[in-house]
C-alpha positions as a Markdown table, in Angstrom:
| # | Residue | x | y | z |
|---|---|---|---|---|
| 1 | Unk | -63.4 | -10.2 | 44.2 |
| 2 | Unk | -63.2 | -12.4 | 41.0 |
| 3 | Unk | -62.4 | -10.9 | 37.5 |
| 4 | Unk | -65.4 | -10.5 | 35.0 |
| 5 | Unk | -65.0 | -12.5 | 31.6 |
| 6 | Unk | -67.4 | -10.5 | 29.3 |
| 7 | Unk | -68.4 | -11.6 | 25.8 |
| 8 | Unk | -67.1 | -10.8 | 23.5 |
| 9 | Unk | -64.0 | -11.6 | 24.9 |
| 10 | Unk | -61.2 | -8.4 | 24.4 |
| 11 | Unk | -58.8 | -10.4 | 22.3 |
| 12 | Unk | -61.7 | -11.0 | 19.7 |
| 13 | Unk | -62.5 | -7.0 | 20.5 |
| 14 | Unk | -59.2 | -6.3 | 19.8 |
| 15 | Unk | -58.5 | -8.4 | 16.5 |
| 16 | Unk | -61.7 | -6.8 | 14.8 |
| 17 | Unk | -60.7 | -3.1 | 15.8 |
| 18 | Unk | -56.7 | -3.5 | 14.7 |
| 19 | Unk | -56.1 | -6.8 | 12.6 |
| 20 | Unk | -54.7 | -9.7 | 14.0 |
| 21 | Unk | -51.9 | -9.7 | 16.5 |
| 22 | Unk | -48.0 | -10.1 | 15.8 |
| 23 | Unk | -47.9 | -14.3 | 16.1 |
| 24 | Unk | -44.5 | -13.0 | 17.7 |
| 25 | Unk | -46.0 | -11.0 | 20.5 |
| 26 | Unk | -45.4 | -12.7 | 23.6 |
| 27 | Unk | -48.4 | -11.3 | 25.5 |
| 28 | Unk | -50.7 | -12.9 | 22.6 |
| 29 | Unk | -53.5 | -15.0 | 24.3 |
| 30 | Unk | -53.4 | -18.6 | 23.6 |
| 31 | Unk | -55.9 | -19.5 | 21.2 |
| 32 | Unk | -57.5 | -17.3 | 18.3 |
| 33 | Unk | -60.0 | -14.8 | 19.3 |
| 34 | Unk | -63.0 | -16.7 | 17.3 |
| 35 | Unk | -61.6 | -20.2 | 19.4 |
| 36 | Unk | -62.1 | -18.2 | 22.6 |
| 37 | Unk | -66.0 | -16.7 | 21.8 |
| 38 | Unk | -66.9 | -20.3 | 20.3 |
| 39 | Unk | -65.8 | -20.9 | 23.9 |
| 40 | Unk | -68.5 | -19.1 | 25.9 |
| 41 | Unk | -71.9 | -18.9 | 26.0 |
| 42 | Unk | -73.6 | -16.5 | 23.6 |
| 43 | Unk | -76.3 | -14.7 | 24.8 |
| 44 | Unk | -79.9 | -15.4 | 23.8 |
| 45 | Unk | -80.4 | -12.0 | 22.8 |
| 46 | Unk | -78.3 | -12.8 | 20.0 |
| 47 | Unk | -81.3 | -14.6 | 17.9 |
| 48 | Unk | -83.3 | -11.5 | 18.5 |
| 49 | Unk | -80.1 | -9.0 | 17.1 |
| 50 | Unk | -79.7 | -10.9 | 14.0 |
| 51 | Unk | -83.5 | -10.7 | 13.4 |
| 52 | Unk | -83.7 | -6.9 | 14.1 |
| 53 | Unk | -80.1 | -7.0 | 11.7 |
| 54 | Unk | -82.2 | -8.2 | 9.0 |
| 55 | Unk | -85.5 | -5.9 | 9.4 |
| 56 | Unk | -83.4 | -2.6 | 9.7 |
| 57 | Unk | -83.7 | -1.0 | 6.3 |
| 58 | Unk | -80.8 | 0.6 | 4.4 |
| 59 | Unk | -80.5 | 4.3 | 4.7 |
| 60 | Unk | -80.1 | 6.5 | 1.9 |
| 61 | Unk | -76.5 | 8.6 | 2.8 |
| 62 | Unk | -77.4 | 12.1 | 2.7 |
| 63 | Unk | -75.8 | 14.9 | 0.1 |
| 64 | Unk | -73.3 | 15.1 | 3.1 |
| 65 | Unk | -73.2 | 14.4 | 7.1 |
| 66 | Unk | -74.6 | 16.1 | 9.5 |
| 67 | Unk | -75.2 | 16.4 | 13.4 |
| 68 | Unk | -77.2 | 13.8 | 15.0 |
| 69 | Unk | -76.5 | 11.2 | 12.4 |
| 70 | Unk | -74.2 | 8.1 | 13.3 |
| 71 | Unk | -71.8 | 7.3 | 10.9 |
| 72 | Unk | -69.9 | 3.6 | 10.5 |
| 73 | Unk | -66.4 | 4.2 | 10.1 |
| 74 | Unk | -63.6 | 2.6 | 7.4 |
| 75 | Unk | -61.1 | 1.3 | 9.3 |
| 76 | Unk | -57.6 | 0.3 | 8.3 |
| 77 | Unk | -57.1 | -3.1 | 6.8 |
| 78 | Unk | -57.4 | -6.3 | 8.5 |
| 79 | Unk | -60.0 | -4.8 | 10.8 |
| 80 | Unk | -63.5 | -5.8 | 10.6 |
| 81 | Unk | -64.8 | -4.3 | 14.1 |
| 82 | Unk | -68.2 | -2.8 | 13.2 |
| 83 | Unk | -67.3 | 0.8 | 14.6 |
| 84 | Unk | -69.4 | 4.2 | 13.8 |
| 85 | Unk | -68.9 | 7.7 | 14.8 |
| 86 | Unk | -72.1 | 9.6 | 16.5 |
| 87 | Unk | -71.6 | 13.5 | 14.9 |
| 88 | Unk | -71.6 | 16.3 | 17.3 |
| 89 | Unk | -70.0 | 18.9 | 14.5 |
| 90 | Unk | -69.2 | 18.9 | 10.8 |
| 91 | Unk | -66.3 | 21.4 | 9.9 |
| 92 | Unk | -64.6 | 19.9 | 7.1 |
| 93 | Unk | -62.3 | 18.4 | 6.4 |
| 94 | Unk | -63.1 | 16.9 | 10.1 |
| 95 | Unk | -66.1 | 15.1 | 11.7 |
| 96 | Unk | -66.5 | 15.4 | 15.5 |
| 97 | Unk | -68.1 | 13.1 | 17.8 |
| 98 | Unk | -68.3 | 9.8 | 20.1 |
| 99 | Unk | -67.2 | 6.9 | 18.3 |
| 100 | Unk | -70.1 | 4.1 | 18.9 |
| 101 | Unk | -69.5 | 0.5 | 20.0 |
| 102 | Unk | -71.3 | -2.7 | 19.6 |
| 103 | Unk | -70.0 | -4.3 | 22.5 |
| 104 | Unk | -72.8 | -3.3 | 25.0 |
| 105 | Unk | -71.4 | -5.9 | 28.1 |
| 106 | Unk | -68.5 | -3.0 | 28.6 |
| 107 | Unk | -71.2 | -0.3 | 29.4 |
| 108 | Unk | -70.0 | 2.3 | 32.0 |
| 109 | Unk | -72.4 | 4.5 | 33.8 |
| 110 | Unk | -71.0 | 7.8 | 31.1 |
| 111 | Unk | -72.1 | 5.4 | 27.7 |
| 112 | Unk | -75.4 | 5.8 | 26.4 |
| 113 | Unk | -76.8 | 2.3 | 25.3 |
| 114 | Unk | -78.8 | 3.1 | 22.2 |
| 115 | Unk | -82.8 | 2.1 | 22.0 |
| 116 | Unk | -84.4 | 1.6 | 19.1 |
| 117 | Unk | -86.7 | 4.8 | 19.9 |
| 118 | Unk | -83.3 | 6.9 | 19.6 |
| 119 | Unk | -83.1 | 6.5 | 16.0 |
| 120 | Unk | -85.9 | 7.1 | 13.3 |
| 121 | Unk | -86.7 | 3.8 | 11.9 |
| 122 | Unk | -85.2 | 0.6 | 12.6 |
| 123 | Unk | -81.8 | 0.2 | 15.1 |
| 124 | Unk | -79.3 | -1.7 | 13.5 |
| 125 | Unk | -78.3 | -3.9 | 16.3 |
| 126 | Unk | -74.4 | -3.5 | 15.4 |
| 127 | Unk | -75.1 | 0.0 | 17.1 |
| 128 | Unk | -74.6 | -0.7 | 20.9 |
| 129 | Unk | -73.4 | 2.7 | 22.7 |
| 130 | Unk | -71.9 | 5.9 | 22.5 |
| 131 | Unk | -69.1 | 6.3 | 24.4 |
| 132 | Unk | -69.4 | 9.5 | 26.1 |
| 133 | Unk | -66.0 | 9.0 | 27.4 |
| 134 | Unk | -64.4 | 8.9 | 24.1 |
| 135 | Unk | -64.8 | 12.1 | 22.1 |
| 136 | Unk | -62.7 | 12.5 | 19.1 |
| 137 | Unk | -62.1 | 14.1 | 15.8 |
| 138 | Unk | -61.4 | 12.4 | 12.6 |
| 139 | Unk | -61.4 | 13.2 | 8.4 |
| 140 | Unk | -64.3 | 13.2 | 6.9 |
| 141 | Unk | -63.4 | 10.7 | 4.8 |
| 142 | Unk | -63.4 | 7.4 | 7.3 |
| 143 | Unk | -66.9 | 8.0 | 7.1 |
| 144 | Unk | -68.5 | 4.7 | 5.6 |
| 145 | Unk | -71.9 | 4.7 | 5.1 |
| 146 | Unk | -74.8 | 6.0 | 7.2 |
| 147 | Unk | -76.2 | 3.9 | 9.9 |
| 148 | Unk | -78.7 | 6.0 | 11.6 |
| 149 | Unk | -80.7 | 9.0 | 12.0 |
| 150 | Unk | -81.1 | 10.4 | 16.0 |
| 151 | Unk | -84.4 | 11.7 | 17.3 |
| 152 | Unk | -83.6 | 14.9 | 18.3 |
| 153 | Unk | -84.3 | 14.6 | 21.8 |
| 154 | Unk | -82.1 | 11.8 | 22.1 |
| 155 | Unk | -79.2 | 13.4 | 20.4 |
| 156 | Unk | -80.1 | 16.2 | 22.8 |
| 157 | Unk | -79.2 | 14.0 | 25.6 |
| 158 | Unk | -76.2 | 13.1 | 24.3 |
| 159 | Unk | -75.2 | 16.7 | 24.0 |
| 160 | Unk | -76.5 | 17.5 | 27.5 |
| 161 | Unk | -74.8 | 14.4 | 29.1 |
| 162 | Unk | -71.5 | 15.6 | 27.4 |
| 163 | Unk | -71.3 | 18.2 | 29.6 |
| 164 | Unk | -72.5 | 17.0 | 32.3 |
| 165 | Unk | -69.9 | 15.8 | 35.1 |
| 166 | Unk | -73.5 | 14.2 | 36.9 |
| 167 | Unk | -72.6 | 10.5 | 37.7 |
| 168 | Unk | -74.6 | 7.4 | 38.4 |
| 169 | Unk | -75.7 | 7.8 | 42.0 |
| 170 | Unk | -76.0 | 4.8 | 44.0 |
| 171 | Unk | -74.9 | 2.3 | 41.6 |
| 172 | Unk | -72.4 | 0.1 | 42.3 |
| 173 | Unk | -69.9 | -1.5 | 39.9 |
| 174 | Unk | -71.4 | -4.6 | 37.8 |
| 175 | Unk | -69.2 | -4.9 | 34.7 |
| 176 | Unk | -72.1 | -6.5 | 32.0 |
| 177 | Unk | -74.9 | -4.8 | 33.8 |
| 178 | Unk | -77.4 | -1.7 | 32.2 |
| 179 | Unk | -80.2 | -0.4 | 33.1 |
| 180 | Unk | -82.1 | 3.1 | 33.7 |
| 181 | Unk | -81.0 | 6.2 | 34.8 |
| 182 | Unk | -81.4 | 9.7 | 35.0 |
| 183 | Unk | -79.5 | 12.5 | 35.2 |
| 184 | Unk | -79.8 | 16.6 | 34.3 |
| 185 | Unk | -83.2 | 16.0 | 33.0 |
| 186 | Unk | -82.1 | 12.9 | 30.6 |
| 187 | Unk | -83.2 | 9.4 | 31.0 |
| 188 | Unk | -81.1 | 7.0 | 29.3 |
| 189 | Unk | -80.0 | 3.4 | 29.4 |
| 190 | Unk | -76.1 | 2.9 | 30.6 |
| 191 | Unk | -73.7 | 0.7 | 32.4 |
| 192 | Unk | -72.5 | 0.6 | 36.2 |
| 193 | Unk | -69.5 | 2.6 | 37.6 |
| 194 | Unk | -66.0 | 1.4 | 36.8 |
| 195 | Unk | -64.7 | -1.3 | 39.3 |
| 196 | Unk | -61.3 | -1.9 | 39.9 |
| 197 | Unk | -59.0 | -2.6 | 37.1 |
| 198 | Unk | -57.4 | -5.9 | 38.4 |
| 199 | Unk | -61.6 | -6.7 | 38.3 |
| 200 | Unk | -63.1 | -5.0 | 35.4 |
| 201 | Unk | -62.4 | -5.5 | 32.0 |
| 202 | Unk | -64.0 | -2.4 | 31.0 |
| 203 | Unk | -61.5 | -0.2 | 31.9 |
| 204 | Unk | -58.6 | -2.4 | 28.9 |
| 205 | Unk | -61.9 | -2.0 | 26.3 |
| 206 | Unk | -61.7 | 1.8 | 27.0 |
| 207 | Unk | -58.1 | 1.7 | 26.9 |
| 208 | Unk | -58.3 | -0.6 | 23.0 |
| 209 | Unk | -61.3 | 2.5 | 22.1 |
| 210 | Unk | -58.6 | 5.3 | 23.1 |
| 211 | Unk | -56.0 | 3.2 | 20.9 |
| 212 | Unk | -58.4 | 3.1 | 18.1 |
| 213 | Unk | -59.4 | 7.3 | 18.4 |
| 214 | Unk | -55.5 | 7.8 | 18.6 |
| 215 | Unk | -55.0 | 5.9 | 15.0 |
| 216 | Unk | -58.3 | 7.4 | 13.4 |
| 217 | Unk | -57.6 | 11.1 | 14.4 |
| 218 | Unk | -57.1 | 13.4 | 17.5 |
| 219 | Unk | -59.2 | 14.1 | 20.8 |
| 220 | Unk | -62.4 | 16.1 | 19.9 |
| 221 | Unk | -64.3 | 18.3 | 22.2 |
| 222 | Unk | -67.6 | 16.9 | 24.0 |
| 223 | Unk | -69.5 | 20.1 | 23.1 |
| 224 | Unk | -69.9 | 22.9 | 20.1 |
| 225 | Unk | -68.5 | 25.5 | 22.3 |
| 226 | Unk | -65.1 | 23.4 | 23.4 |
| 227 | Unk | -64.7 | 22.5 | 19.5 |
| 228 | Unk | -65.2 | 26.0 | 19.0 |
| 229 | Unk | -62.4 | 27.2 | 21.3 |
């Protein structure tokens, strides 16, 4: 089985989500991250994303966060990484939630690849998927700005999928693949099983997300009644 090169590329992942890497680091890719996308072929898709980019509205930040609204996050300096948090609970001085990717080619069968009728008016396209996988709590204040408002039967979903330990049935793994799928009652758009890890390159992107959730606060609970406990 041959090993799946997924764009963006984890080194460029990586650089956006930490800062660039120690020059002194021998396990530093040859090449810098932007050399190695300039590399590849760039999805078509990408025309339509900027277009959507520039038709998605600002939003007006509410009097203060709430549940169901995704959050981008401020992340230390040197990192540019568009990351946002999607809140499950509000209990200040903390946020709880999922933190949300953009990278959509890493989807696993447990992210939730976010449509545009999730959200109330128009999806940023820098919002690619929740990682379901990946709750965590962090200060209020890393929150940066408010990206998006979720219908309430998607953020519904989220909550029931959170608790779910339903997997994709019957799925095999395709690292860069998404599609359909149902489970408890939700339909939702996702990734494949996890292959391998000599094969997938999913499973070091979860491993850089867990690193980042680490450095921006603690684990969080995937429902109200764990982060109650």
């Amino acid at each position: 089985m041959r090993h799946h090169r997924l764009i963006p590329p984890l080194e460029f992942i990586e650089e956006g989500l930490f800062g660039c890497a120690d020059p002194a680091d021998p396990d530093a890719p040859d090449g810098s991250p932007a050399e190695a996308l300039a590399a590849l072929a760039l999805p078509a898709l990408i025309a339509e994303a900027v277009a959507r980019r520039v038709a998605a509205a600002p939003l007006a930040a509410p009097p203060a966060p709430a549940p169901g609204e995704v959050w981008w996050l401020a992340l230390d300096a040197g990192a540019d990484r568009p990351v946002a948090l999607a809140l499950l609970r509000v209990a200040q001085p903390e946020v709880c939630g999922w933190l949300v990717g953009s990278e959509v080619a890493y989807a696993g069968d447990d992210d939730w690849v976010i449509q545009d009728d999730d959200v109330h008016g128009a999806l940023d396209p820098r919002l690619g998927m929740v990682h379901l996988w990946n709750p965590v709590c962090i200060p209020a204040q890393r929150l940066d700005g408010l990206a998006a408002v979720m219908r309430s039967a998607s953020f519904d979903g989220l909550r029931t999928l959170a608790q779910s330990r339903a997997r994709a049935a019957g799925m095999a793994p395709a690292p860069g693949r998404v599609g359909l799928d149902e489970r408890d009652g939700v339909s939702f758009v996702c990734g494949t099983p996890l292959g391998l890890p000599q094969h997938d390159p999913r499973h070091a992107y979860r491993a850089l997300y867990r690193r980042l959730a680490a450095l921006l606060g603690h684990a969080g609970a995937a429902s109200e009644g764990q982060a109650g406990r």
